[in-house]
DODONU-250832 format. One line per field, with one value per residue (C-alpha): y, x, z; residue in one letter; residue number from 1. Coordinates in steps of 0.1 Angstrom, whole numbers, plus 5000, padded with zeros to 4 digits. Layout:
y = [Y; ...]
x = [X; ...]
z = [Z; ...]
rest = [a; ...]
nr = [NUM; ...]
//
This chain:
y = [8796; 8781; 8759; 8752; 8727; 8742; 8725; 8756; 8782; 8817; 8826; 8807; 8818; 8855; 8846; 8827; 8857; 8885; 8864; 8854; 8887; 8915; 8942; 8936; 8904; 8912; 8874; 8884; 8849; 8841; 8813; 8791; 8782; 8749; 8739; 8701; 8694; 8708; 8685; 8655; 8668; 8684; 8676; 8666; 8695; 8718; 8712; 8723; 8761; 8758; 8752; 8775; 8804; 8792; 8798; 8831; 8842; 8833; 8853; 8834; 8834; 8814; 8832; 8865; 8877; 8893; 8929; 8954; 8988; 9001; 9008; 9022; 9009; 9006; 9010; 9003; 9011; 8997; 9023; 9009; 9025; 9008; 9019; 8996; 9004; 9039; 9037; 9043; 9014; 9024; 9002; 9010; 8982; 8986; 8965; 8963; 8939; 8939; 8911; 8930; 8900; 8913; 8941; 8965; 8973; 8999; 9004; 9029; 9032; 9065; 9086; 9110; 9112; 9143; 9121; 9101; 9123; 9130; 9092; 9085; 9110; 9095; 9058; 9065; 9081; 9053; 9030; 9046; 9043; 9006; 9002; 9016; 8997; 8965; 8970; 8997; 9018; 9048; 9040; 9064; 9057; 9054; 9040; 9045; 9031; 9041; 9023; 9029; 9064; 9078; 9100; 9131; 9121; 9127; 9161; 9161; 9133; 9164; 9173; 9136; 9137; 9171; 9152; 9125; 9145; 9165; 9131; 9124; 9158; 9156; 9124; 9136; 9173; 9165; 9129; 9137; 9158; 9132; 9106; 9098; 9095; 9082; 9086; 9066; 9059; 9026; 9018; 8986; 8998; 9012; 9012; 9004; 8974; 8967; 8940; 8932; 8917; 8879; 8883; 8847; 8855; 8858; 8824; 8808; 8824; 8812; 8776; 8777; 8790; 8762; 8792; 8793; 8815; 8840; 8810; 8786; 8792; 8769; 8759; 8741; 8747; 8783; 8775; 8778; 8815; 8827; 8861; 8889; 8882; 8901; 8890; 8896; 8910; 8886; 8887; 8919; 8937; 8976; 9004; 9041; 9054; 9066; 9060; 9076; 9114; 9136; 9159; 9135; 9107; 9073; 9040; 9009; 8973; 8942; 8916; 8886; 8862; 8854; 8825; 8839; 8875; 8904; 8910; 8943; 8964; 8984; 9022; 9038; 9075; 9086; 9118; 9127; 9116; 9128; 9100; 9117; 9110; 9076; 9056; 9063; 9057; 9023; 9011; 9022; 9004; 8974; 8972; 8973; 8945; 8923; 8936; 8924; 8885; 8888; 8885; 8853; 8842; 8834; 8817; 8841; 8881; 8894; 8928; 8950; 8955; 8930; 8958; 8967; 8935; 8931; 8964; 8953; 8921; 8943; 8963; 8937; 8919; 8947; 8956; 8921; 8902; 8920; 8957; 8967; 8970; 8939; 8936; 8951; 8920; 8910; 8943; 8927; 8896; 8889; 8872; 8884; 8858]
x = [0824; 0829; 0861; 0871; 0902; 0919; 0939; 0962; 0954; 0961; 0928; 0906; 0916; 0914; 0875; 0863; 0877; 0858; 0826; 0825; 0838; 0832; 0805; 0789; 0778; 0774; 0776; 0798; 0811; 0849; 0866; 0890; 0914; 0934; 0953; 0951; 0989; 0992; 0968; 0986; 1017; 1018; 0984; 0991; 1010; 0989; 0959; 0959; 0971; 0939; 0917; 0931; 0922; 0890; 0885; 0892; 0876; 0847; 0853; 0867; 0899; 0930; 0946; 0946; 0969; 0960; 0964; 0956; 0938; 0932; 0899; 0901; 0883; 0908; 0906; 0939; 0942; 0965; 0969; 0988; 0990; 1002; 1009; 1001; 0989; 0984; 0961; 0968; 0951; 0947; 0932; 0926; 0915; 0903; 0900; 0860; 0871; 0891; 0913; 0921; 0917; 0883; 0886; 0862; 0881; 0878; 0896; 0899; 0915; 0919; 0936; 0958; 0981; 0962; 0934; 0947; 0941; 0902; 0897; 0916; 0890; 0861; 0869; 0882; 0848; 0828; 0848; 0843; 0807; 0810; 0832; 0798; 0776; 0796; 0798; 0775; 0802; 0824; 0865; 0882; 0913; 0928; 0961; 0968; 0997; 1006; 1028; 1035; 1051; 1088; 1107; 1102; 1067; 1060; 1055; 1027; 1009; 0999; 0970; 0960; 0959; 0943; 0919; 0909; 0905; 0880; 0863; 0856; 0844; 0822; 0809; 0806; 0825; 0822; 0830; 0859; 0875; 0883; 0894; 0933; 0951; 0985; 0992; 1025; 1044; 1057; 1092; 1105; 1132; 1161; 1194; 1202; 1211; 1213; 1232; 1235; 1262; 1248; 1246; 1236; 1201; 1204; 1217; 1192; 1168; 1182; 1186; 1149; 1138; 1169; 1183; 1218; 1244; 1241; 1239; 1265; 1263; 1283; 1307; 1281; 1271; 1282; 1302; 1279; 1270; 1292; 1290; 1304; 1296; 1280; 1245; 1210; 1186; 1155; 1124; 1104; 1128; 1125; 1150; 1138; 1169; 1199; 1194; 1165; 1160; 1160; 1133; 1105; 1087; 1105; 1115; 1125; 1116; 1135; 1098; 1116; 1140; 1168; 1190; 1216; 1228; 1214; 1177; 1164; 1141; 1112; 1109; 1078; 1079; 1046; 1038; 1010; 1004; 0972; 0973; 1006; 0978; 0964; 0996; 1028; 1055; 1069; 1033; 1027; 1061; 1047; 1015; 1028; 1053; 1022; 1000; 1027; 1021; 0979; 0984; 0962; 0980; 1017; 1021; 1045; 1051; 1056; 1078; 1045; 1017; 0984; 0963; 0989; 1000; 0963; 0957; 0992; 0972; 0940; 0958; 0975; 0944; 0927; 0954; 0967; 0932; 0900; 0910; 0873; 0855; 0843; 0808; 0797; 0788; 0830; 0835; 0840; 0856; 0896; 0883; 0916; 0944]
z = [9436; 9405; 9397; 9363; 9353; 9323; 9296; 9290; 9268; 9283; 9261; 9280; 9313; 9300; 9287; 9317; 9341; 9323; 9321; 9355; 9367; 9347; 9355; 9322; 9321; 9365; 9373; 9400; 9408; 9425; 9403; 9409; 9375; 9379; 9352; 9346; 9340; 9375; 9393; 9370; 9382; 9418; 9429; 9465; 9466; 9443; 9464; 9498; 9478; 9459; 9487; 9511; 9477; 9475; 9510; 9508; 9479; 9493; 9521; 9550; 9566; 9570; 9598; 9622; 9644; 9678; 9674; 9699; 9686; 9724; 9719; 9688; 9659; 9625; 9588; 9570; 9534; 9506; 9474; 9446; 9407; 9375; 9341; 9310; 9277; 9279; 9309; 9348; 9366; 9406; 9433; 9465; 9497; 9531; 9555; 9575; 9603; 9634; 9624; 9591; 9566; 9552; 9528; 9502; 9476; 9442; 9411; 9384; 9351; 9343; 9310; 9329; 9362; 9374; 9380; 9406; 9430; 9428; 9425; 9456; 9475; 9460; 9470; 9505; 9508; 9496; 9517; 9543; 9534; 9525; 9560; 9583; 9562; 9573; 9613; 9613; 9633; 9620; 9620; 9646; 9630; 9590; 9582; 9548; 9528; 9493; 9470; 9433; 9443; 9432; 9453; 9430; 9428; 9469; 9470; 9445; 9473; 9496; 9468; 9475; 9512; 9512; 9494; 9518; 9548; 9526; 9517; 9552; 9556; 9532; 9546; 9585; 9593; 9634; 9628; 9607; 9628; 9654; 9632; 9630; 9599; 9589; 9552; 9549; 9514; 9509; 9490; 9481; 9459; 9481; 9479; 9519; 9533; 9572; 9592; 9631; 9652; 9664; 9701; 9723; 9719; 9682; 9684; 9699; 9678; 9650; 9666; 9671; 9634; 9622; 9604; 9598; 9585; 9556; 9531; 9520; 9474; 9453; 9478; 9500; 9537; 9555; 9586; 9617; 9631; 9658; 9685; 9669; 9634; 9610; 9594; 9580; 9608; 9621; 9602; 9613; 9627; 9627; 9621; 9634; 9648; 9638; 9600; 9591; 9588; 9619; 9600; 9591; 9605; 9586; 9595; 9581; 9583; 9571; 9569; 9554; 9560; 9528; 9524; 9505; 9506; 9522; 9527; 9509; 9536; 9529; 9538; 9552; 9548; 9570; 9550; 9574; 9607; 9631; 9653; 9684; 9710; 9706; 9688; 9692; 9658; 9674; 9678; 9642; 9627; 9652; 9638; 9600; 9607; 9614; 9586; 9566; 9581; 9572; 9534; 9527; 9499; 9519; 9556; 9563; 9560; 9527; 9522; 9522; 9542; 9531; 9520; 9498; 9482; 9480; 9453; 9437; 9429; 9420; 9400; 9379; 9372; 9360; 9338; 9323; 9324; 9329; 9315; 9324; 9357; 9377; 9390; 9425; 9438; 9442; 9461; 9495; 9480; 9472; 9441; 9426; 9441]
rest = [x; x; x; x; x; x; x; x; x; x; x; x; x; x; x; x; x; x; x; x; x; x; x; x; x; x; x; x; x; x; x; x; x; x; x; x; x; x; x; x; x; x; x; x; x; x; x; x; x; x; x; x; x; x; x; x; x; x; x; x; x; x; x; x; x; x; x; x; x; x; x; x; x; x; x; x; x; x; x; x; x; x; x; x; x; x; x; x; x; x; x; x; x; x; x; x; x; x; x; x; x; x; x; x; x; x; x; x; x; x; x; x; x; x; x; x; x; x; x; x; x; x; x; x; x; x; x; x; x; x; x; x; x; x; x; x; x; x; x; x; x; x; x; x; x; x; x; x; x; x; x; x; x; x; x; x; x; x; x; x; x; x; x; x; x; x; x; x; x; x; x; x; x; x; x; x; x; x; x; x; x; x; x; x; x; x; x; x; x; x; x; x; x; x; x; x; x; x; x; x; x; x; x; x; x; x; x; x; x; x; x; x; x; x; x; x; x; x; x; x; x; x; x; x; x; x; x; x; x; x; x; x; x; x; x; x; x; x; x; x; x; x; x; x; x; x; x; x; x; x; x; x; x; x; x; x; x; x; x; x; x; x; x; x; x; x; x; x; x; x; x; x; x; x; x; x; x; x; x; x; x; x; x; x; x; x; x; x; x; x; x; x; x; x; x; x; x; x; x; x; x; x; x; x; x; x; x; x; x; x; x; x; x; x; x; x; x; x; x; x; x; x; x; x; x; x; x; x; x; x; x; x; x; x; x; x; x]
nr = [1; 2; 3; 4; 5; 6; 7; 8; 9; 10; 11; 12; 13; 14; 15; 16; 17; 18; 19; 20; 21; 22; 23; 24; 25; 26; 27; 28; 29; 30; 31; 32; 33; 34; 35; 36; 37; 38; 39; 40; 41; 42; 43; 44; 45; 46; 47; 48; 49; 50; 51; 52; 53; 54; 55; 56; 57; 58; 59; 60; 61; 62; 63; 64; 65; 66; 67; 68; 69; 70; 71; 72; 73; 74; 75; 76; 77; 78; 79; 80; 81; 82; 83; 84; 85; 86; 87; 88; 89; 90; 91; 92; 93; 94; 95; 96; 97; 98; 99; 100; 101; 102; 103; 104; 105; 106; 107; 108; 109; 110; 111; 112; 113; 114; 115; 116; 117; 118; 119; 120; 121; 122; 123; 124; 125; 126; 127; 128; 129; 130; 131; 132; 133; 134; 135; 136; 137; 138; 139; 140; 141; 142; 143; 144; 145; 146; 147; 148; 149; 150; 151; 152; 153; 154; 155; 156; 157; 158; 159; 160; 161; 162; 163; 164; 165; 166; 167; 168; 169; 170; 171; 172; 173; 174; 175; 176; 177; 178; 179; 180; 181; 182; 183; 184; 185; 186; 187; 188; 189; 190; 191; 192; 193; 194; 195; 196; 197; 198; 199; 200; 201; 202; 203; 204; 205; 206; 207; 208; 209; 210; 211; 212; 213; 214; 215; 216; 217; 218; 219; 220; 221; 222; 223; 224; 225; 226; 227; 228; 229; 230; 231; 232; 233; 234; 235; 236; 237; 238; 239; 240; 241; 242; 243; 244; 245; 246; 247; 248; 249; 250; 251; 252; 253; 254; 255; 256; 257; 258; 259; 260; 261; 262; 263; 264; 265; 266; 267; 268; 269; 270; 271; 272; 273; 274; 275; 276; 277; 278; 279; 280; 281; 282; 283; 284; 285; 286; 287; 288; 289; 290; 291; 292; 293; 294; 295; 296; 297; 298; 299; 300; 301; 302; 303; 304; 305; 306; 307; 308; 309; 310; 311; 312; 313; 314; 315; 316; 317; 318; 319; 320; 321; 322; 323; 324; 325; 326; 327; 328; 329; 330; 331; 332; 333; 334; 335; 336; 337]
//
């Protein structure tokens, strides 16, 4: 780990990444870039958040949660694509441990849409690889969640799915045969919006987690909660009935808490789904409520999953700083937050 204090310049943040990171020069070293005016100005705050990044960039962990895989050993996968000057950066992350903090990750930037596809089998293959390598043990089940897709877009995705089971064939035909896969697209941009009635238990929730109404704006303080009324749903809470389509596997969850307003949920469209015997689709929305509370960059759940949020941060890196590939040697690192 090296950490260097920096006076400023966008320019020398830019050079210092590539050199430490970059597969040509193959240094392969996590950094940690403080800007001075920050430790000058917020440095009691500033630097607990910089030592907790350190920490896990060099590969430890702030926090896990207890979650059950009966038996079964995981992989989860976060997909995420971005467009920026004329090239289409993907990453993909998976997680090698059973606390799903520590992932491999890869990332390509490709010329062409039509690409996406064949790169997506090729990493979930050498994940896979890079996954046995780590525990020396094959995943029995892959959960894989794909962001960066529009609703005309989905029906292209069964090319791309198609394309991983044929990556783990490739790999192991018996082993892949028994594996369960989930391919599940995530959305952060929809246009519903869900409230609940406050019962007495919502109260007392609320009384515990000292939230209050649904936020006070310019005229000060809300009036306290009471039974009956209308308001934003508790962090984590799930919607599979009732509003989701009768045809399809769907569900919604609301991950975060708002002050003001009404919280946006996320939609989970599960596009392919091999795992009827083993999980059932309330485990599955269980289990990505509390991926979304392992991202190591925010004590708290985020609105996606942690693999995701982790290739949205891959992906914006390598489009906005490095624009190359990074060295080998930071593939089972978050070097990127």
């Amino acid at each position: 780990m090296i950490i260097c204090l920096i006076l400023g310049e966008a320019d020398t943040y830019n050079e210092l990444k590539k050199l430490l990171e970059s597969s040509k020069n193959d240094y392969g070293i996590p950094s940690q870039m403080v800007q001075v005016k920050t430790l000058l100005n917020k440095g009691d705050q500033a630097m607990p958040k910089i030592f907790h990044q350190m920490v896990v960039k060099m590969g430890g962990m702030l926090w896990a949660l207890n979650i059950p895989a009966k038996g079964k050993i995981t992989m989860v996968v976060g997909i995420d694509v971005l467009r920026s000057g004329g090239k289409i950066y993907v990453a993909v992350t998976a997680s090698y441990n059973p606390e799903y903090v520590g992932y491999h990750h890869k990332v390509g930037c490709l010329d062409d849409i039509q690409q996406v596809g064949a790169f997506l089998s090729s990493a979930i293959k050498d994940l896979c690889i890079a996954f046995y390598n780590k525990i020396k043990k094959q995943p029995q089940r892959i959960i894989i969640y794909r962001d960066g897709v529009g609703e005309s877009q989905k029906p292209s995705l069964r090319g791309e799915i198609e394309g991983c089971v044929e990556a783990l064939e490739k790999l192991d035909k018996a082993w892949a045969s028994t594996v369960g896969m989930a391919y599940i697209v995530v959305s952060k941009k929809v246009n519903q919006r869900f409230a609940i009635k406050i019962t007495e238990q919502h109260l007392s929730r609320m009384a515990d987690s000292g939230r209050g109404g649904r936020g006070g704006g310019r005229g000060g303080a809300s009036a306290p909660p009471q039974v009956g009324q209308l308001t934003n749903p508790m962090p984590l809470t799930v919607f599979d009935k009732g509003i989701v389509d009768s045809n399809k596997f769907d569900f919604f969850c609301v991950h975060q808490e708002v002050t003001a307003g009404t919280v946006t949920p996320t939609h989970y469209d599960v596009m392919n789904w091999t795992m009827k015997d083993d999980m059932s689709p309330t485990e599955l929305a269980d289990f990505t409520c509390q991926l979304s509370m392992l991202y190591q960059n925010w004590p708290g759940p985020i609105r996606v999953p942690a693999p995701v949020m982790y290739a949205t941060k891959l992906c914006t890196r390598m489009a906005t700083n490095l624009k190359e590939n990074y060295s080998p040697k930071l593939g089972d690192r978050l070097f990127f937050l």
